[in-house]
C-alpha positions in Angstrom: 0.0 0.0 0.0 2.6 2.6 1.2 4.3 1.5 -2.5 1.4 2.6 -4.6 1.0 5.7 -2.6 4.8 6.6 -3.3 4.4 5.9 -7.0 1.5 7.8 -7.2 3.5 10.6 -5.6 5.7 10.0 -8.3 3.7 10.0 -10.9 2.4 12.8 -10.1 5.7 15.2 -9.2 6.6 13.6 -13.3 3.6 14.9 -14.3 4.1 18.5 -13.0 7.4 18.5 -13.9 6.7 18.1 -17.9 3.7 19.8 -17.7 4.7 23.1 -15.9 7.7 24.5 -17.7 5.9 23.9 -21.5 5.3 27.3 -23.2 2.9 26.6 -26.0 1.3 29.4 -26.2 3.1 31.2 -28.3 1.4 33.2 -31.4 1.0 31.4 -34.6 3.5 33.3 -37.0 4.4 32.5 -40.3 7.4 30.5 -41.2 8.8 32.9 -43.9 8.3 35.8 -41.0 10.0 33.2 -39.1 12.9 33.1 -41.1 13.3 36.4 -42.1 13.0 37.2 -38.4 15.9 34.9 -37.8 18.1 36.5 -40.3 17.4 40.2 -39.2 18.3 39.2 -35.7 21.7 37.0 -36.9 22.6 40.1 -39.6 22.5 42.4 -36.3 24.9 39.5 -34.2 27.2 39.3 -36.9 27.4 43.2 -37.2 27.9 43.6 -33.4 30.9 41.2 -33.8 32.5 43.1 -36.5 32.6 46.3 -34.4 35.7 47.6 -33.0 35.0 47.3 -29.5 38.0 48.6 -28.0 37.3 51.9 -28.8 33.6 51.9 -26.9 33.2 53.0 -23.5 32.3 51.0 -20.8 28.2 51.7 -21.2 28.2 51.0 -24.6 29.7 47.7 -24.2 27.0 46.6 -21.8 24.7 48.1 -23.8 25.8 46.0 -26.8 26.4 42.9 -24.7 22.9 43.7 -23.2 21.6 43.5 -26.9 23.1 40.4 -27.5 21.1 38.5 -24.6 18.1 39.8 -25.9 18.8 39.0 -29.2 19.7 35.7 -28.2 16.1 35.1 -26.4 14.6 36.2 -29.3 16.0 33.8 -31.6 15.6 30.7 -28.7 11.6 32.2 -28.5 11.3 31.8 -32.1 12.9 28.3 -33.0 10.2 26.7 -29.8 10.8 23.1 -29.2 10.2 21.0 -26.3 12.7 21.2 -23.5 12.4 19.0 -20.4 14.3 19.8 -16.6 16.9 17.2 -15.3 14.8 17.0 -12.6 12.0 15.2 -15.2 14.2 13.8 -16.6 15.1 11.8 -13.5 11.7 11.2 -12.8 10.8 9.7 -15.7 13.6 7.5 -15.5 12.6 6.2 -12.3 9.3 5.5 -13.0 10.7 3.9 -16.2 13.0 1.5 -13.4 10.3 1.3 -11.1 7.2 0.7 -13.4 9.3 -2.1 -15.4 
């Protein structure tokens, strides 16, 4: 008895654990918006790279670095994908073990 309650315990915490971090709702855009999107954002990377940085003060390289973050989270928003915690991962491996 004490057995099935930790499983369900288990199965549960799993459950949560996929479940909560999953950010579907993002709007549906259009793939060639998608890609021209991507390129804008990897056209401004590569220019950022090509500029002489040792002559910028110290608030314009955070700035720029600043930029590059954000850029970055744009381009990680836009390609979506499913991305799952090692902590669900675990899980799901012992239940796997467990289960079996």
């Amino acid at each position: 008895m004490k057995t099935m309650n930790v499983l369900r315990g288990l199965l549960v915490m799993a459950i949560l654990a996929v479940a909560a971090p999953s950010a579907s709702a993002a709007p549906a855009v259009d793939p060639v918006e998608q890609k021209e999107q991507v390129q804008r954002l990897q056209n401004r990377l590569e220019e950022i790279k090509a500029i002489d940085k040792s002559k910028l003060s110290k608030e314009e390289k955070k700035a720029l670095r600043g930029e590059v973050k954000q850029i970055k989270k744009e381009m990680k928003a836009i390609s979506g994908g499913v991305y799952l915690s090692v902590g669900a991962i675990i899980l799901i491996a012992l239940l796997i073990i467990l289960l079996a």
